[in-house]
C-alpha positions as a Python dict, from the first residue, in 0.01 Angstrom:
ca = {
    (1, 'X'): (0, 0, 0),
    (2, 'X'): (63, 389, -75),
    (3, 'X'): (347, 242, -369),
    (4, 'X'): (264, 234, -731),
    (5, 'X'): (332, -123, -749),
    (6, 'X'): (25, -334, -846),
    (7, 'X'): (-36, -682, -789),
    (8, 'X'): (-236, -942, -985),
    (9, 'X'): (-371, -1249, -836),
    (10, 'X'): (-289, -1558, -1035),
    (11, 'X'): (-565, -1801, -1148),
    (12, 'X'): (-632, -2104, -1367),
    (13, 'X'): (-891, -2292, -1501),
    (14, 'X'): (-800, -2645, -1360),
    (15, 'X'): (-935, -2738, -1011),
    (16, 'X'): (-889, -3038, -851),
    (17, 'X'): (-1211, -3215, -638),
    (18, 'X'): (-1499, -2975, -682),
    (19, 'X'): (-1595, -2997, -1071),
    (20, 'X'): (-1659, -3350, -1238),
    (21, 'X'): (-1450, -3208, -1546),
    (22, 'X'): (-1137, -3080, -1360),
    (23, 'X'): (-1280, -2721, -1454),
    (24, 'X'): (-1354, -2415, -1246),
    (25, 'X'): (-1674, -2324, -1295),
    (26, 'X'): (-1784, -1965, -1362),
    (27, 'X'): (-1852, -1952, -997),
    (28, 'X'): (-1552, -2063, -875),
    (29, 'X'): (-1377, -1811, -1066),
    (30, 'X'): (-1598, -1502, -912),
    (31, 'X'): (-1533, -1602, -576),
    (32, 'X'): (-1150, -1659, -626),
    (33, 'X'): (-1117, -1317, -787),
    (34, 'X'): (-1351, -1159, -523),
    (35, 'X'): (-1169, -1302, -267),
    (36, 'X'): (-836, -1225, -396),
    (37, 'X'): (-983, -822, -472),
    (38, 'X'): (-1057, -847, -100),
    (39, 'X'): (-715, -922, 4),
    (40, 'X'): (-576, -610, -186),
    (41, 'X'): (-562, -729, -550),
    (42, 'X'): (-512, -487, -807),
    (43, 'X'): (-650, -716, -1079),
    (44, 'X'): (-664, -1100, -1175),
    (45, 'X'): (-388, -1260, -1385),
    (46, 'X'): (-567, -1639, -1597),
    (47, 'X'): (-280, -1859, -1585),
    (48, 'X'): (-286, -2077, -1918),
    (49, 'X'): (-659, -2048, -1986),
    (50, 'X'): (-667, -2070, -2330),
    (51, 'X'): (-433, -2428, -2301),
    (52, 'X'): (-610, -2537, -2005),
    (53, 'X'): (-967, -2479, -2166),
    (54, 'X'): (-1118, -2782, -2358),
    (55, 'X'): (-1185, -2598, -2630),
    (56, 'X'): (-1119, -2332, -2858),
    (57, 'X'): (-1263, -2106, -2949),
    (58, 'X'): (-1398, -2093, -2558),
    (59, 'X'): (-1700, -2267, -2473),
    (60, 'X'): (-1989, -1999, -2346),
    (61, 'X'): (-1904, -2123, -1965),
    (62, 'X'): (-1545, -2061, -2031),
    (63, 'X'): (-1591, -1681, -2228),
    (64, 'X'): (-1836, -1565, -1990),
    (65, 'X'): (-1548, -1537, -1655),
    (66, 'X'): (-1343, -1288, -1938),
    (67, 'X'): (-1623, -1069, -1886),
    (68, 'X'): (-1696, -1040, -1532),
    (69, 'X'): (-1322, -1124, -1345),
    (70, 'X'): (-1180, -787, -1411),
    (71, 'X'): (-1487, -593, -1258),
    (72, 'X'): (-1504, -600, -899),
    (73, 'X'): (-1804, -399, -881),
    (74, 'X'): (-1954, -658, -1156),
    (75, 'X'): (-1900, -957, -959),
    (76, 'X'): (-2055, -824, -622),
    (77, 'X'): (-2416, -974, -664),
    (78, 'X'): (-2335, -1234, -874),
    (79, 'X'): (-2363, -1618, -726),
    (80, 'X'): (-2016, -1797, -603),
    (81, 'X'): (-1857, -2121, -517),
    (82, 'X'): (-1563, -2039, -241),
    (83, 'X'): (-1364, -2350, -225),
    (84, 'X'): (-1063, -2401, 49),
    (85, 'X'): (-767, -2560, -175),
    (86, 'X'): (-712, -2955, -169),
    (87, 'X'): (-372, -3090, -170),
    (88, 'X'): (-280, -3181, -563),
    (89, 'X'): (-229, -3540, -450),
    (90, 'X'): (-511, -3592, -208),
    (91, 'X'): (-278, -3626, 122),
    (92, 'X'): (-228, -3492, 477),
    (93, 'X'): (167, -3322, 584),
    (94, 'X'): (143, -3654, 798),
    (95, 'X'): (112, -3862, 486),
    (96, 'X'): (361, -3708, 240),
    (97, 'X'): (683, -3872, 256),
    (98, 'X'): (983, -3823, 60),
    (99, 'X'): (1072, -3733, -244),
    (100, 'X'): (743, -3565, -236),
    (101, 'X'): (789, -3405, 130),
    (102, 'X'): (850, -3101, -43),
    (103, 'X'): (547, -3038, -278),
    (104, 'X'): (296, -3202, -92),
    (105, 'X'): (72, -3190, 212),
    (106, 'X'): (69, -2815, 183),
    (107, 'X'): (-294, -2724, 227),
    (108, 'X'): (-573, -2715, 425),
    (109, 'X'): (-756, -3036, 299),
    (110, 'X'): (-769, -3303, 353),
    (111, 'X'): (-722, -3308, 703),
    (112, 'X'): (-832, -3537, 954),
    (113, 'X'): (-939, -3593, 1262),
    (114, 'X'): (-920, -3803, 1618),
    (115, 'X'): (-1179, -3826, 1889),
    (116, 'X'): (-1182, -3516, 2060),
    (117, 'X'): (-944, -3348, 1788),
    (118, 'X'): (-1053, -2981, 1662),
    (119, 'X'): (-947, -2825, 1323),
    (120, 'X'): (-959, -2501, 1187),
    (121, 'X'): (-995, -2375, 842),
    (122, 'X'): (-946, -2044, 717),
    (123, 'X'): (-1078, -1864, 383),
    (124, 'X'): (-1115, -1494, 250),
    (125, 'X'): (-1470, -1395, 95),
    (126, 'X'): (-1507, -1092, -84),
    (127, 'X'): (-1909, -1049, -98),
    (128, 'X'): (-2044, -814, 98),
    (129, 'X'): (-2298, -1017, 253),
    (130, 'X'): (-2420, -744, 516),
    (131, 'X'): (-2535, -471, 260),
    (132, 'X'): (-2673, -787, 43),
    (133, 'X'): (-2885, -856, 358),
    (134, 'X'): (-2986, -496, 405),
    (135, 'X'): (-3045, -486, 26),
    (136, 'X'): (-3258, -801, 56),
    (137, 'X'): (-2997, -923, -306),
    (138, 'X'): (-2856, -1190, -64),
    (139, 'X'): (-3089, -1518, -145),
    (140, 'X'): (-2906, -1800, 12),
    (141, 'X'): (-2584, -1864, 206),
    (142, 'X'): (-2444, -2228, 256),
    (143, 'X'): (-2158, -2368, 372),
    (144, 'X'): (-2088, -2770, 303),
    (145, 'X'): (-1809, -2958, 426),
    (146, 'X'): (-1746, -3287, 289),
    (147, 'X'): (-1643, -3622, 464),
    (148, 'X'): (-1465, -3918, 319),
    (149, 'X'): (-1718, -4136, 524),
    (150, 'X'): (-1957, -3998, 754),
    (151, 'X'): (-2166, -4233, 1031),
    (152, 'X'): (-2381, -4198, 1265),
    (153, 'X'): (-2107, -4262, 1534),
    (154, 'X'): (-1949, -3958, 1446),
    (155, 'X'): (-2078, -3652, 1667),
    (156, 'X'): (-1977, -3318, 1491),
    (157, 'X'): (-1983, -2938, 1600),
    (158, 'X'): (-1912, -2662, 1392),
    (159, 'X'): (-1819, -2294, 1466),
    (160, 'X'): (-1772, -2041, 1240),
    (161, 'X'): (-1623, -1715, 1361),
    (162, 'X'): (-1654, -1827, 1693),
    (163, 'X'): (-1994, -1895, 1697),
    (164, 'X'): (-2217, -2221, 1707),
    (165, 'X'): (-2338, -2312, 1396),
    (166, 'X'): (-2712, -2445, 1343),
    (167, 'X'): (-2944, -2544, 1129),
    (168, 'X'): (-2705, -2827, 1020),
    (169, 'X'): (-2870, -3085, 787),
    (170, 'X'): (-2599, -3389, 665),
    (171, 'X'): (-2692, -3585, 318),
    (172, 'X'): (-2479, -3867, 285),
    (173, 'X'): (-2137, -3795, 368),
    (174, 'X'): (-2201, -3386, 320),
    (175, 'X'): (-2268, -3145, 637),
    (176, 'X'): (-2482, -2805, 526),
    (177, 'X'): (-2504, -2520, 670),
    (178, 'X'): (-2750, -2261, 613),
    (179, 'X'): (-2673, -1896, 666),
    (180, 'X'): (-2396, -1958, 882),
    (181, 'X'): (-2216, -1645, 1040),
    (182, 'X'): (-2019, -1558, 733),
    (183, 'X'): (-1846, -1192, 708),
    (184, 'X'): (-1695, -1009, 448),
    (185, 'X'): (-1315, -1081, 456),
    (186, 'X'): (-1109, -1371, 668),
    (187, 'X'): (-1325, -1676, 818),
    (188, 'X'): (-1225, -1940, 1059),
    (189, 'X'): (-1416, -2244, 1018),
    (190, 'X'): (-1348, -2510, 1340),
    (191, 'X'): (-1440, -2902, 1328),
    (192, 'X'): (-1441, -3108, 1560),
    (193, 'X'): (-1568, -3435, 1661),
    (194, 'X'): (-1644, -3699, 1964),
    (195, 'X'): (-1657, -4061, 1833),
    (196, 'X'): (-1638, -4310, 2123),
    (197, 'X'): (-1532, -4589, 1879),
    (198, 'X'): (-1209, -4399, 1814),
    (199, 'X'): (-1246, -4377, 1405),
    (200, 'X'): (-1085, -4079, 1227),
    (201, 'X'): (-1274, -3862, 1002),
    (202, 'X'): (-1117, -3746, 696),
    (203, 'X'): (-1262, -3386, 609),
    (204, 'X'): (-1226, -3347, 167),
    (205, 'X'): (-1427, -3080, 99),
    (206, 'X'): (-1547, -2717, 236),
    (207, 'X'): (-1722, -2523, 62),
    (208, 'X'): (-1948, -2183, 57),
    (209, 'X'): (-2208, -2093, -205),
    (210, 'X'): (-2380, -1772, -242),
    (211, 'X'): (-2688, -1706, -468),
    (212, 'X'): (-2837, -1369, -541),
    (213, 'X'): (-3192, -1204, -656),
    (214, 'X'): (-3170, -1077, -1018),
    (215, 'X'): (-3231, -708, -955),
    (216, 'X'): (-3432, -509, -1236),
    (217, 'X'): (-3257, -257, -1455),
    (218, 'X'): (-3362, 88, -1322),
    (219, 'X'): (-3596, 209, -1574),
    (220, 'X'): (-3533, 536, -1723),
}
């Protein structure tokens, strides 16, 4: 800050886990940028797109992100995926040994945990989700976090932002959330669990989705 020297925020089209095709979708890509414009971004950077896309010229899905990821202002009520990063090989800092020590186990997921063990999980979100409240734009908030297996033995809590999280609903081996305590800028997500049996549970996945009202034009 106060320099002339800008920074761009590096992104690419492949994403490991959360798309069926290995592609970010469009939201993905507004919530990355958003989040990134949130941390002090001057702009967004697209890291081999055009070789990373499937086709070319780009498909509509893939065209329309060229539009919107250079707009801050453009991308504010417009819906998002947040994703927290998965390791590129699937594994834990416990489980990556060597040669691979160096380029693995890096990131937040997976991780796991013991009976009694508590995690925490951090992501930035650039929406402004209190003036989308006030401006009654905001139409859903939920957060999901994904299990490898989830059982019935498994008791779970959840705070987010140090606060108990309700109105948890799990479908298969996915825990939602709906309108959890989400603010504009750095989260802390915390997991933990109490499983008398002793078995670990292996978080994959967290996630946060926002969907907005289409707003009418202001006629003129």
């Amino acid at each position: 800050e106060g320099t002339d020297c800008k920074i761009y925020a590096g992104l690419e089209l492949n994403v490991r886990d959360y798309a069926e095709d290995g592609k970010a979708t469009g939201e993905m890509l507004r919530a990355a940028a958003s989040g990134y414009y949130q941390e002090g971004a001057t702009g967004i950077y697209l890291f081999n797109y055009d070789a990373h896309s499937p086709r070319l010229p780009f498909l509509p899905e893939h065209k329309q992100p060229l539009r919107e990821l250079g707009d801050r202002q453009l991308l504010a009520d417009k819906g998002k995926q947040y994703v927290v990063t998965r390791d590129m090989r699937g594994q834990t800092a416990e489980e990556t040994r060597p040669p691979m020590h160096k380029i693995g186990g890096e990131m937040q997921l997976p991780a796991t945990l013991i009976d009694g063990q508590t995690r925490e999980f951090f992501f930035s979100v650039g929406d402004d989700l209190r003036s989308a409240r006030q401006r009654g734009t905001l139409k859903s908030l939920q957060l999901r976090i994904g299990f490898k297996l989830l059982n019935p033995g498994h008791e779970i809590s959840v705070r987010v932002n140090d606060q108990v999280a309700g109105g948890m609903t799990i479908r298969g081996n996915t825990l939602e959330l709906k309108d959890p305590p989400i603010e504009q800028g750095k989260n802390r997500l915390t997991i933990s669990q109490q499983n008398p049996a002793g078995d670990t549970l292996r978080v994959t996945r967290i996630e946060l989705l926002t969907k907005y009202n289409r707003v009418k034009a202001a006629s003129q």
